[in-house]
N, C-alpha and C positions, 0 to 999 in steps of 0.2 A: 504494500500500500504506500504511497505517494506521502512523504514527510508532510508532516504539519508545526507552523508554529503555533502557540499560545500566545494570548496577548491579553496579558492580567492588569487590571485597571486597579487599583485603589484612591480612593477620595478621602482624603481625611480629612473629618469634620472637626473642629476644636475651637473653643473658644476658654481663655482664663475665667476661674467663677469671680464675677464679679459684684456677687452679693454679701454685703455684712448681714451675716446670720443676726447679731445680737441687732443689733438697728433692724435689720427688717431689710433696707434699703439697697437698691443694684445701682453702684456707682457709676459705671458706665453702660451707654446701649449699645455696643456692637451684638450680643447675641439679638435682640429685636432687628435690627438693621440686615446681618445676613439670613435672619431668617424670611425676610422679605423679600433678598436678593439672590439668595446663592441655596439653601439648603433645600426648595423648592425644584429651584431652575435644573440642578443638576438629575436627580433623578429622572425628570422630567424630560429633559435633551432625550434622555438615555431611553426609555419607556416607545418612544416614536418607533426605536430598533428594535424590535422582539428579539433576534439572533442576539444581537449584544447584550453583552454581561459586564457587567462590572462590583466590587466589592466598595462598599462605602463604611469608613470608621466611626462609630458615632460616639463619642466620648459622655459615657455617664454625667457628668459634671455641666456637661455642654444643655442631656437631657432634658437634667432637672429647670435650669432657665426655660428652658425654653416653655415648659410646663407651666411657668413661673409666667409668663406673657399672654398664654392664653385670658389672662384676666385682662379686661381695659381698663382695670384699676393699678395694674400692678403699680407695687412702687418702686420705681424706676426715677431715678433725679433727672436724666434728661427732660423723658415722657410728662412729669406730671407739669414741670415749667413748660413744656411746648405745649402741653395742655389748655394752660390759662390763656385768657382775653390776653391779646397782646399790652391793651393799654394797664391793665392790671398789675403788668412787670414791673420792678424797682428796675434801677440801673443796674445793679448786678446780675440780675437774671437777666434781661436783656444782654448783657458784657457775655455773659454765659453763656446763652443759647447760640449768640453769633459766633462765638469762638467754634463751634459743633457744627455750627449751618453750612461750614464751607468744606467739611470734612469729605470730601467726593474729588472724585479723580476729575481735575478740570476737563480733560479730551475730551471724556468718554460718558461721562455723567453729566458734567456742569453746562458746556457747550449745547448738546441737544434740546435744551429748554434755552429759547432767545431772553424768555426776564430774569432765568437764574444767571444769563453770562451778564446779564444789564447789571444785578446787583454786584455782580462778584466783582467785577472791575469799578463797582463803586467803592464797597468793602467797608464803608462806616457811615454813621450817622443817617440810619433808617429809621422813616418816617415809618409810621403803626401800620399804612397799607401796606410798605414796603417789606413790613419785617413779618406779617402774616404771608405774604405770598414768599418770603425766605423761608420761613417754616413748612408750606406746603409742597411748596418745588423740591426741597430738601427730601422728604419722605416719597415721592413721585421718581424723584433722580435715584433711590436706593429700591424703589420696585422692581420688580424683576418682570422677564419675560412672560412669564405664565399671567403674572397679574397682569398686566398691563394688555393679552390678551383674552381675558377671559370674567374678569371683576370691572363690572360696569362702573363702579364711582373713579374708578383708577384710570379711566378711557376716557370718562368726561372730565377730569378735572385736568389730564394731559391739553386734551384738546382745546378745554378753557383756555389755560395758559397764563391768567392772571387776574387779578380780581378777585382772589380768593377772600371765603366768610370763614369767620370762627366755627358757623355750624357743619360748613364742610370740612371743614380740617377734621371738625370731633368724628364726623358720618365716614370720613378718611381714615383717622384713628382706631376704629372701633371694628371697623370689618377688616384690616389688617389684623386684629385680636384675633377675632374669628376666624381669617384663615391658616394662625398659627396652628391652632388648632389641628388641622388638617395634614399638617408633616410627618409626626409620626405614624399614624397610622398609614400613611401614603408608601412610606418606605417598608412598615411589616407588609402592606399589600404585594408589592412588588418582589418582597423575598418569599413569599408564599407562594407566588406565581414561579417562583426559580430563576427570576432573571437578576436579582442581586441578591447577595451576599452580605451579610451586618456585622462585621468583626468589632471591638471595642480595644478600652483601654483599660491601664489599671484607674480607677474611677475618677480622682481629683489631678488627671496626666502628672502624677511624680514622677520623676526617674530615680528610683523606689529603693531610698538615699542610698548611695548612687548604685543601685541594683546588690543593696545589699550590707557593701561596705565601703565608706568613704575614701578606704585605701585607692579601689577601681579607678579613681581622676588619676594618681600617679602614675599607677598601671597601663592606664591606657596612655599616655603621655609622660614619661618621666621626668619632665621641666614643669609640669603644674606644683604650683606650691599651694600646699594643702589647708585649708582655715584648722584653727585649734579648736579640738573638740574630744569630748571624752563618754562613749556608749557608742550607738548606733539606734538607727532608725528602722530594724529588721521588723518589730511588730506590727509598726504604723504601714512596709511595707505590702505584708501579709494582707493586713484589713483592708487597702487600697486595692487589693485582686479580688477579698472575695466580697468585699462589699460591688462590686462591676458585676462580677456572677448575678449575684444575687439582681441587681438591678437590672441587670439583661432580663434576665428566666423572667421577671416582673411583667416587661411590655413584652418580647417577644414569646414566649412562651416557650424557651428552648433555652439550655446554657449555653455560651459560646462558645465556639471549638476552633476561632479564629482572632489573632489580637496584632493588634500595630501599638505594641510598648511604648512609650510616650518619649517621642524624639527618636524613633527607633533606636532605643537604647537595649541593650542585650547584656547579657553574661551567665554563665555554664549555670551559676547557682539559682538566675532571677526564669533562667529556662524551665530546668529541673521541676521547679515549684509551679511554673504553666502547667506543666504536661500532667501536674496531679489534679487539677482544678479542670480538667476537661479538654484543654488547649490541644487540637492535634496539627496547630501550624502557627507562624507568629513570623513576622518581617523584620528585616533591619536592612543599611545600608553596603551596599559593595566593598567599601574600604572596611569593613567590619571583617566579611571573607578575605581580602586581602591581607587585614594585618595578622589573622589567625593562620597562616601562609600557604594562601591558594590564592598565587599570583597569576594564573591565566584568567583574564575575563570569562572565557568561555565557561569556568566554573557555577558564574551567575544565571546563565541558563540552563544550569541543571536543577532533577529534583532536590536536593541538598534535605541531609537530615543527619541530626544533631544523638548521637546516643549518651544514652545513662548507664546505670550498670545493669537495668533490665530492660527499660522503655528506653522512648525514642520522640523527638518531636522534629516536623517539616518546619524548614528556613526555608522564606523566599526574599531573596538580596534586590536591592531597587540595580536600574540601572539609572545609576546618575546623570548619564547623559542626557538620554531620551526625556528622563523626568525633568529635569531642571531648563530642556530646550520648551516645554510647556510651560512649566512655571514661569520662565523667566525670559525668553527668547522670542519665542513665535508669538505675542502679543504687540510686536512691531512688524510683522509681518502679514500680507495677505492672507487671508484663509484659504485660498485654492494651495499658493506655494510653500505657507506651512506645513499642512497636509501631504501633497505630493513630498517635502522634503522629510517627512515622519516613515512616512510607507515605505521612502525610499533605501532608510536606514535599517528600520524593520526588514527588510528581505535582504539585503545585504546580512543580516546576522541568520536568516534564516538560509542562504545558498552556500555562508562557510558553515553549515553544521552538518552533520553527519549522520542525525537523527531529527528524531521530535526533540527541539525545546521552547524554553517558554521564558517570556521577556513579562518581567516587573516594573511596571510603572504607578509608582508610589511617588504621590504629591497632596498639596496642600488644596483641600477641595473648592476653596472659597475667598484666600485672599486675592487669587491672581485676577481673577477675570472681571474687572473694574478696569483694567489694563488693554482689555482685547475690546475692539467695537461690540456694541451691540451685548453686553455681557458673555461672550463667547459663542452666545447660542450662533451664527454661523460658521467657526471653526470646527461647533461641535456635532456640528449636521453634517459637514462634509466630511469630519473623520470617521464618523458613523457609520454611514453611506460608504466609504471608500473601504472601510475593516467589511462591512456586509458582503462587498461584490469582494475579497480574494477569496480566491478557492482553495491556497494556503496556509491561508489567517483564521485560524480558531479562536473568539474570545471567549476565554473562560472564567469560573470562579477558583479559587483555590484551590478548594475539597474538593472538584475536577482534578485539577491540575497533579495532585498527589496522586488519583488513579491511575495515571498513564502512564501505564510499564513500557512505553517505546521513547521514554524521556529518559536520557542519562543520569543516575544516582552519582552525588556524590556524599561519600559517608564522613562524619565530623565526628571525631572525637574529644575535641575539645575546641575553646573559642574566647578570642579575647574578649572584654567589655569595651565599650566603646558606643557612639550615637551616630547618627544617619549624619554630623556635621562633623566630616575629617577623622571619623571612628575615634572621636577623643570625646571628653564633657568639658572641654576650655569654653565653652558656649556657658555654661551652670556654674564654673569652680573653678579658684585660681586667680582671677582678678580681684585685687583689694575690696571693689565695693559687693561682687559675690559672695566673700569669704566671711565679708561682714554678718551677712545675712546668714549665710548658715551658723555663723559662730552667735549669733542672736535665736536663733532656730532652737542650737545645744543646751544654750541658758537656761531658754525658756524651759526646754525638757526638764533639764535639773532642778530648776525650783517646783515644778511640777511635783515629780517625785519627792521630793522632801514634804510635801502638803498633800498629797495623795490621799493617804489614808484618813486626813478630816475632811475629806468633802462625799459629801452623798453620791448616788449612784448616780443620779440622772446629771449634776453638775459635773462628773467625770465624762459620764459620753458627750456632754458639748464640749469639753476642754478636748478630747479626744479628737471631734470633728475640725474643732480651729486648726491640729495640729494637720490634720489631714490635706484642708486647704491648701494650709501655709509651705507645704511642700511643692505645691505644682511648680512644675517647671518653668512658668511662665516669669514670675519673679526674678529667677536669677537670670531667664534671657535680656531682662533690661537693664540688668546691672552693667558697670561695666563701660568698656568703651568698646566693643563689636556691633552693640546695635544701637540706632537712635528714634526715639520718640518724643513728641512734644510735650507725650502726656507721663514722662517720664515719673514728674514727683508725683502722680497720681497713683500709677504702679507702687513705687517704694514706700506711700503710706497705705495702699491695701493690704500691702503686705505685712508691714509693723499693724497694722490695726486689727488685724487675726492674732498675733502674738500679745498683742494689749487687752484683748479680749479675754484670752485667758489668763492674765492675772485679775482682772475684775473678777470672771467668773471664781476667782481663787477666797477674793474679796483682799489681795494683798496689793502693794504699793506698786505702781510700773516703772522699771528702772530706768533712768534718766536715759539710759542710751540709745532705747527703744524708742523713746517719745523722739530722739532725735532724727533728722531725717539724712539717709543714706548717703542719697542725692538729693541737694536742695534744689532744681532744675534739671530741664533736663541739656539747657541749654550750658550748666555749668559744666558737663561731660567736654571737655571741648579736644582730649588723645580721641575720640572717636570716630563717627564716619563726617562730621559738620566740623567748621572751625569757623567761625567768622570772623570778618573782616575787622582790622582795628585802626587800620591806618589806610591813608589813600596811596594810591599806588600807579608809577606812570611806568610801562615796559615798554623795552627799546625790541623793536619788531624784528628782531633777527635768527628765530627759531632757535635758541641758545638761553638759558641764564647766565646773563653779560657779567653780573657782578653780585655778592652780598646782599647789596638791600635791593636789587630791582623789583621782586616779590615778596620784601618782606614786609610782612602786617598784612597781608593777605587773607582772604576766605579762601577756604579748600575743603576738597569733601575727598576722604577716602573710600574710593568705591566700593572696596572687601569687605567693607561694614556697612552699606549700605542697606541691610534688612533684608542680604542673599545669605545662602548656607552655601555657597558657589565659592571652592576656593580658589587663591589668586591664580592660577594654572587656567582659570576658564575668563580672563581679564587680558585684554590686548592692554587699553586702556587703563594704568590703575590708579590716579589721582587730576583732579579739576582743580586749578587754581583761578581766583577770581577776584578783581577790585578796580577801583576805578580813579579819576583825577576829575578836574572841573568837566573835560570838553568832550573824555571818552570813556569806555568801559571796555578791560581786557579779562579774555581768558585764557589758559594757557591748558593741553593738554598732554600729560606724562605716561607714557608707559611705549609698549611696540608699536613704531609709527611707522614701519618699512613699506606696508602695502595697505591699500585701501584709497577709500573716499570717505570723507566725513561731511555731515549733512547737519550743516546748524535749521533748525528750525523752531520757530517763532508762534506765539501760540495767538498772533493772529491768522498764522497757514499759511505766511511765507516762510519758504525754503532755499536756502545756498547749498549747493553742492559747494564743494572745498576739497579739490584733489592733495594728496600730498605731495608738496615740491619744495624745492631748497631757493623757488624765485617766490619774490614777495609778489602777493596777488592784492589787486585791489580795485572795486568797483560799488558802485551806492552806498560808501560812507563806511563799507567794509573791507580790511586788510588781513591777509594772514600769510603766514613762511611757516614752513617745517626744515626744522632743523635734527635737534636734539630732541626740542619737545616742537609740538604746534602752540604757534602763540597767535590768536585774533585779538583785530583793534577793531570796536565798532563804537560810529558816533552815536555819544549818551543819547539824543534825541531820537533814536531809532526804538529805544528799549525802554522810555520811559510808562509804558503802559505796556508789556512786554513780556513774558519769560520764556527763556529758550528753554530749549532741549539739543541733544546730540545723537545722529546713528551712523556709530562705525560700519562701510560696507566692505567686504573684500567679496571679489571677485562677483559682483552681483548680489553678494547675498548677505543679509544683513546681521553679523554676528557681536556685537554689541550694542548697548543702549545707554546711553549719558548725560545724566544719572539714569539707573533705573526705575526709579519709583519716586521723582523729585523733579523739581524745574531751577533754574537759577531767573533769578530775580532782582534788577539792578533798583534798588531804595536805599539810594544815601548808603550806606554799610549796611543795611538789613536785606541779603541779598538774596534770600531761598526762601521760599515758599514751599512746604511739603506736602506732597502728596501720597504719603502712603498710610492705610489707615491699619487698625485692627481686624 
């Protein structure tokens, strides 16, 4: 019979819990927000294709919100202020809700509604009509496909386009309620039918400290330096697996027998302990197989399986390529040519095999596609369509994928620890303001146990829970200088405020270092991916750094941190320097300039091409040379209502984005605007 490949889909759904249990209150709304844009749309794409299959992750933690939003009362600090009569807002809710309103990807969200681009390029001092139809456009711009064809208030209030009333906003508000509702059960429908698959997590996504034993960060990396801390976290890990069981068998009616570890984080001992809890398969990342020393690629599309000293569990390794070219790549490109260039990789791995195997593609189900037109739904129609028509392309579910004895086994006996980013945990541990927090994490344990025994039973299980929270991985990814968010110190007090929680619950003092905060901004990160500008800056146009200060006091973004798990090996490009003088605004561009085209464009939709050359080019008030680095000169008057972007081409085809998930932004020294959300 005529080889076959597989072609295994994972979506993982996640969101940080961002409800203080003791208040009551969900400090932020990204889960309401993708659950209007993305947790719908995707099954949804998928469903059009009967033959295709895909596995979708849904993180316990992720559930309970969402359950949490079926009410139109939830209480939600966004929600309940975009609720109110606009004229009703102090100045600080107002300050508030505008700082949220512009939270959408200018292209791709903001652009398609004419009075959301009217506000945003006004960006302050909205009148009450204006700042009612900022609130409606806002929730309109985060709607998804499905809504938008199928929910009549969401069709008429698009097509209105302005003028919006308080009472539609609430008639807007309220049947988005109701069709949260509608999610979960959408997805059991769909895996009853057999066409998806529901794997989970361990429940509050810890990396289940750190799968075990805090030693593993060293392990996996021998230059992490470790926080001070004394026990471990092995029971909190335990309960984070079988409290997910447990909440699985709840909605769907089955335990799990398939899990994506939170950060695809793995290790011999945190495996072991799957495979007694039901687990007969569980993913991590390629360099995970690599550092355990199965150095041929081809390793990753085998069946791969992990033994114990009786049992056994299935590994299926991402490929990073494939996945991060969706995640991160093909949202600047066509949908016909991203597609044909996907297929075309795909059977290229299927003509060098020599059997059946099967290609993993594990990614992030919901942040990217704010990035792609249209929220993906037509790249994800054609890739559908194009996986349907080969007659050598099988897409499968996992528990497939483990039946097929014409797939090559590879057997593991043993396996480093390590996460889906660079098979290390330098993402969670090892940066000072990281180590903090777990070393805050240990305290709190230890004063715990010293008061243990005088606190009742039910005051132990919520001290229990806070601890559970307080683990999620999510915390220590914003620690740190590898990634940047605006909403930085918001993160690093949800996090101390789980830990302050349970000293209240203790009814004991909170130690002064706890109340203190991590990171006071997130803007004061400034070794990170953002550095702003401190001084003006005039460069001398000759693709070179001429001397000492020609860039110094500059704004610069390092792009390896820019909110990619993409390490520097996948960066032509890997730093933006940016500033400006009275008359002009320069950028300069660092990394492999040998071949390509770079494409500054403007996000009123004009575009320069910009070959690279060692002759200074110049034409409508724009210069640029490639030297050492690329350096452009363009007149301040071009960009004063303006923000670029950059797309590296070689050879036609578009393999960087610059930045990826950001604009630069010429304001006096305030020069980036961000675009990447939760």
């Amino acid at each position: 019979m005529t080889k076959k490949l597989s072609v295994n889909f994972l979506w993982h759904m996640h969101q940080p819990y961002y409800r203080d249990d003791i208040s009551g209150e969900i400090v932020m709304p990204w889960v309401f927000l993708h659950a209007i844009k993305d947790y719908y749309d995707m099954p949804w794409y998928l469903e059009k294709f009967p033959k295709i299959k895909a596995t979708f992750n849904l993180v316990p933690s992720l559930l309970v919100q969402l359950g949490a939003y079926e009410n139109p009362e939830v209480n939600d600090k966004f929600l309940k202020v975009l609720r109110k009569r606009v004229e009703e807002l102090d100045s600080d809710e107002k300050a508030y809700l505008v700082e949220y309103l512009f939270f959408s990807n200018e292209h791709n969200m903001i652009k398609p509604f004419e009075r959301y681009q009217e506000l945003f390029l006004k960006k302050e001092d909205f009148s009450n009509s204006e700042l009612i139809d900022l609130e409606v456009l806002f929730i309109l711009a985060w709607c998804g496909n499905y809504l938008r064809e199928n929910k009549t208030i969401v069709k008429n209030l698009i097509q209105k386009g302005r003028g919006f009333t308080q009472e539609e906003k609430i008639e807007l508000l309220n049947e988005l309620s109701g069709f949260i509702k509608e999610v979960i059960p959408y997805y059991k429908k769909l895996m009853d039918k057999g066409q998806i698959e529901i794997s989970t997590t361990p429940f509050n996504h810890p990396i289940s400290p750190l799968l075990f034993d805090i030693e593993n960060g060293k392990l996996a990396n021998h230059n992490t330096t470790l926080p001070k801390y004394d026990g471990d976290f092995k029971e909190y890990a335990l309960m984070q697996i079988d409290s997910a069981v447990e909440y699985y068998e709840k909605l769907f009616g089955k335990k799990p027998t398939g899990w994506w570890p939170a950060e695809g984080s793995v290790s011999y001992d945190f495996l072991e302990v799957l495979e007694t809890k039901g687990a007969t398969w569980a993913c991590s990342d390629q360099e995970v197989l690599y550092k355990s020393g199965y150095f041929v690629k081809e390793d990753i599309y085998k069946n791969n399986t992990l033994y114990f000293k009786d049992k056994s569990i299935n590994l299926f390794f991402r490929d990073r390529e494939l996945s991060d070219l969706i995640g991160f790549s093909y949202s600047g490109w066509d949908a016909k040519s991203a597609v044909a260039d996907l297929i075309g990789r795909l059977r290229k791995i299927h003509v060098n095999s020599t059997t059946n195997s099967n290609v993993n593609i594990i990614l992030d189900g919901e942040n990217a596609w704010e990035h792609y037109p249209d929220n993906a739904k037509e790249f994800f129609e054609l890739l559908y369509s194009e996986l349907d028509d080969c007659n050598w392309i099988e897409s499968r579910l996992f528990d497939e994928v483990i039946k097929d004895k014409k797939i090559a086994v590879n057997e593991l006996h043993e396996l480093q620890p390590g996460s889906w980013i660079n098979g290390n945990f330098n993402i969670w541990i090892g940066h000072e303001e990281k180590n903090r927090a777990w070393e805050m994490l240990f305290q709190t344990k230890a004063d715990f146990e010293k008061n243990e025994k005088h606190l009742d039973e039910e005051v132990i299980k919520t001290i229990k829970n806070e601890f559970l929270i307080a683990q999620s991985s999510d915390w220590f990814w914003w620690y740190g200088d590898d990634h940047h968010t605006d909403l930085g110190s918001t993160f690093d007090k949800l996090f101390r405020t789980h830990l302050m929680n349970i000293y209240t619950l203790m009814d004991k003092k909170i130690p002064e270092n706890i109340l203190e905060p991590i990171v006071e901004t997130s803007s004061d990160n400034n070794d990170g991916f953002i550095k702003p500008a401190i001084n003006r800056i005039t460069a001398e146009l000759d693709g070179k750094i001429s001397h000492f200060y020609e860039w110094l006091g500059c704004g610069s973004m390092d792009l390896s941190k820019e909110l990619s798990s993409m390490s520097m090996h996948d960066f032509a490009i890997e730093k933006i320097y940016y500033g400006c003088d009275n008359e002009h605004c320069y950028i300069a561009l660092i990394g492999d300039l040998t071949n390509g085209i770079v494409e500054m464009e403007f996000s009123s939709g004009k575009k320069i091409k910009m070959p690279l050359s060692k002759s200074l080019n110049s034409h409508d008030g724009i210069s640029f040379i490639t030297d050492e680095i690329m350096e452009i000169q363009i007149d301040k008057k071009l960009v004063e209502k303006d923000t670029i972007s950059f797309k590296l081409f070689n050879e036609g085809k578009l393999v960087q984005l610059l930045p990826l998930y950001s604009k630069i932004e010429f304001n006096c020294l305030k020069e980036i605007r961000k675009n990447w959300y939760i």
